[in-house]
N, C-alpha and C positions, 0 to 999 in steps of 0.2 A: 228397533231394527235388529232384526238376526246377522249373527258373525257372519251364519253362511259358512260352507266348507268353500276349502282352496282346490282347487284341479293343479294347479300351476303348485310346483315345489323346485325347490333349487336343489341340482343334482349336481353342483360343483362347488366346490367348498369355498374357491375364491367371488362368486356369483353374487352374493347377497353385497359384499362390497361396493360392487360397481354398480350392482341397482341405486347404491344410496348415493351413489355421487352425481350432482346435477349439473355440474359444470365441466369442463373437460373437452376429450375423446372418448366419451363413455354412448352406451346405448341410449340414454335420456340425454344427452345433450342437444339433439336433436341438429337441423342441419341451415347454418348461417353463410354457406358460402355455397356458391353455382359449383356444380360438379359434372365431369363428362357421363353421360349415359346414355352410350350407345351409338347408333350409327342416324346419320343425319336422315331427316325425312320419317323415319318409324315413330309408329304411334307407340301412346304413351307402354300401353298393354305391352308389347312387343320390346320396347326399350328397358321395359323395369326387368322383364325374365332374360334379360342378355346382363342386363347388370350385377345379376345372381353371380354369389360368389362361386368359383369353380367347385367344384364336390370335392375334390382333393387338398381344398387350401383349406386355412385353417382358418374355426369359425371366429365370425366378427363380435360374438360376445366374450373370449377371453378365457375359454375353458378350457384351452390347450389342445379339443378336440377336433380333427377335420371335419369340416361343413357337412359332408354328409353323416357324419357319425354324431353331429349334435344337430343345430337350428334345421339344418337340412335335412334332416334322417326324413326316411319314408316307410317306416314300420308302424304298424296299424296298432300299434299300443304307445308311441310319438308322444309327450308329454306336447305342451303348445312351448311354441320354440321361445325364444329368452327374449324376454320384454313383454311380451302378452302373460296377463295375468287373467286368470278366470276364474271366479267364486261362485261357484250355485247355490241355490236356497238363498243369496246375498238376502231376496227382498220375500217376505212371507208369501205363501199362497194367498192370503183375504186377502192382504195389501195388491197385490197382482190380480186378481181377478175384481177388486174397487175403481181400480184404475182404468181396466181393459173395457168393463161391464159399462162406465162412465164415461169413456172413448166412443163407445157404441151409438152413445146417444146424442153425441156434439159433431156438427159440423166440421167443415177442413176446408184447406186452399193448398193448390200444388204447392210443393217447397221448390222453393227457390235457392238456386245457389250462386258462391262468389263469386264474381265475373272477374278470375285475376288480371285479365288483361287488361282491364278498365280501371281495375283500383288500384291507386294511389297511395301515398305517406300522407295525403288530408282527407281518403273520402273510400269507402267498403262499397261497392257495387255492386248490386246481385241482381239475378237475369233467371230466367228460366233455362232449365239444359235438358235436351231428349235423354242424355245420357241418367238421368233420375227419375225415376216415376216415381212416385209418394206424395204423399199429403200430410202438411201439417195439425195437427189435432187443436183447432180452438179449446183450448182447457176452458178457459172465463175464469171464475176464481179457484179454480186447485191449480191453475198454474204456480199460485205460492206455495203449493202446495210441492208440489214436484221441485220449484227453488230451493226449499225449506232440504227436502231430499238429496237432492246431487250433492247441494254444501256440507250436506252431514256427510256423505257421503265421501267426498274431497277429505274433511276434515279428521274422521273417524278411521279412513281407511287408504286411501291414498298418500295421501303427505308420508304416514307412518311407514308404508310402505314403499314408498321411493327418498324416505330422509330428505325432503323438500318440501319448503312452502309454496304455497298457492297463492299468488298475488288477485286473480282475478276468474273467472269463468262464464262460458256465454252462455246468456238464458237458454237452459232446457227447453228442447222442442221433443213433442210425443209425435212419433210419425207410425202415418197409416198406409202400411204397404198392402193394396189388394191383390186381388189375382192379376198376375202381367207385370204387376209391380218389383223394383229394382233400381241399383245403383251398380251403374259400370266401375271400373275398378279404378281409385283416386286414390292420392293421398290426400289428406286432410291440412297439413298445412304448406305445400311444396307444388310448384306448378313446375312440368317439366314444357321445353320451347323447344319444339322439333326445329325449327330453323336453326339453330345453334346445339342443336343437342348437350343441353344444360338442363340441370334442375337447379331451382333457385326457390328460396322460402318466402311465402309471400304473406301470409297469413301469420299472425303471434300466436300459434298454439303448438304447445308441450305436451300435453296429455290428451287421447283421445275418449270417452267412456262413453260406452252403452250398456243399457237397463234392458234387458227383455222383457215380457208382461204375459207371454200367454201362450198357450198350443193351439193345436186345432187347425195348422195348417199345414201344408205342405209347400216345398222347396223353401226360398228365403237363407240359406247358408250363410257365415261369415268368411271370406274366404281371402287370405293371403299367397296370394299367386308366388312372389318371388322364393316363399319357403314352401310352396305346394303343399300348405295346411288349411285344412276345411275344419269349421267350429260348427255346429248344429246347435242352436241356441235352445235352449229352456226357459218356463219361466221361473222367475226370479233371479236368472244367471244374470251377472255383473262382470263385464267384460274392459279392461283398460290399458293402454298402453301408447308406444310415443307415436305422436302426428309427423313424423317427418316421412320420409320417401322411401326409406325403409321397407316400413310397415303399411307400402302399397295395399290397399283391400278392395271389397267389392262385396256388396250385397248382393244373394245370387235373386235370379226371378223369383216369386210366389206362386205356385203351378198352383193353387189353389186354397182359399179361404184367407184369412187375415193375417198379417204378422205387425202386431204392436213393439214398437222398440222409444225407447227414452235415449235420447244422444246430446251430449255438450262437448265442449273442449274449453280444457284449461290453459293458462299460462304461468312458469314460475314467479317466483318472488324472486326479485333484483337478476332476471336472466335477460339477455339482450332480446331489445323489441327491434322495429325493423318498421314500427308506424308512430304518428307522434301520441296518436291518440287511442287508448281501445276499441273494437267494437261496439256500436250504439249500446247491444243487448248485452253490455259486461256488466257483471256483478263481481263488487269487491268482495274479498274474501271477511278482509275485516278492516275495510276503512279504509286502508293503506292510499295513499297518493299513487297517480299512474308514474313510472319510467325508474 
């Protein structure tokens, strides 16, 4: 597996610190308590860019800079704001065009997603949502294949880079976005409840990652609304960062031809759960007992 070059570099000297700490007020601590967001009745889209820090306060990573002069900025040479981490070349060209070329020729089933309102502390629910167009990629057996990967991947590259263990992570899904194809803009592990205008964490994930695989298409962005940063994915880009409500995103439409993406989420080692049990699809990291 290639190192890959980093996009992402730390431009403030205190930065690297609070990436390694997992516990806390820190960026990865991610979000265990309901918080207000916004004015009652607005949708999620709407509530997360009112919750945007003001441009004049000072940003929420800790760099002593105002929000518009760091995570905020909007100058078209913008590193990716603090907690998005992005590696290119992470995954080889073969390696990426084996995967994609081997997508091409397997089967799929719409993916499905959580149904927070439905799930439970005994039971993960998932439903179909307009809000996702994509399809899951039947691997059959390189799905070990792709397991084999993310772990090394956690392991090799993540942990080290956030100073934390990985307790656990959900089996890697290859998804197939085609033309029309798209994910409305979610957090990954935080459901916001317009009737109470709260967000609350509903799902045990800490780390969001995705794999890209391939070019050849057009539209498909990665896009964080609340820092109005746009990622154009490559292949073999390696993209990771926290699941909390923060790091609101959105996969934009696909105006045309395919966009292969590999996506899991992790959870830390000894960090508060919020269910008794994993996800069906968890893979230990290394053995470890769940809680």
């Amino acid at each position: 597996m290639a190192p890959g070059r980093a996009i992402w570099v730390t431009r403030m000297g205190n930065r690297n610190k609070r990436i390694a700490e997992p516990a806390g007020d820190t960026v990865w601590a991610g979000a265990t308590r309901p918080v207000r967001g916004g004015r009652s009745g607005a949708s999620v889209m709407d509530t997360d860019m009112k919750a945007e820090p003001g441009r004049n306060s000072a940003c929420f990573c800790g760099s002593g800079l105002r929000f518009k002069q760091c995570c905020g900025s909007l100058t078209d040479d913008r590193p990716p704001p603090h907690g998005i981490h992005v590696i290119e070349d992470f995954l080889g060209v073969e390696e990426c065009r084996r995967l994609s070329g081997y997508a091409d020729t397997r089967g799929g089933e719409p993916l499905m997603v959580v149904d927070t309102a439905a799930t439970t502390a005994n039971k993960v629910v998932r439903r179909l949502d307009p809000a996702r167009v994509t399809e899951r990629v039947d691997l059959g057996p390189e799905q070990a294949t792709l397991e084999a990967l993310v772990r090394r991947t956690l392991m090799e590259v993540i942990e080290p880079a956030l100073g934390a263990g990985i307790e656990w992570f959900e089996s890697p899904q290859l998804l197939r976005y085609r033309a029309g194809g798209f994910y409305k803009g979610h957090a990954d592990s935080d459901r916001f409840d317009a009737t109470t205008s709260t967000w609350a964490k509903v799902l045990d994930r800490d780390v969001s990652l995705l794999l890209y695989l391939n070019d050849g298409y057009t539209g498909g962005a990665l896009s964080f609304p609340r820092f109005r940063y746009v990622l154009h994915p490559r292949p073999g880009m390696l993209v990771f960062f926290p699941s909390d409500r923060r790091y609101y995103h959105a996969a934009e439409p696909v105006l045309s031809g395919i966009r292969y993406a590999v996506v899991s989420w992790a959870a830390f080692q000894g960090g508060p759960k919020i269910h008794r049990e994993p996800a069906p699809e968890a893979l230990f990291m290394r053995g470890q007992a769940f809680g």
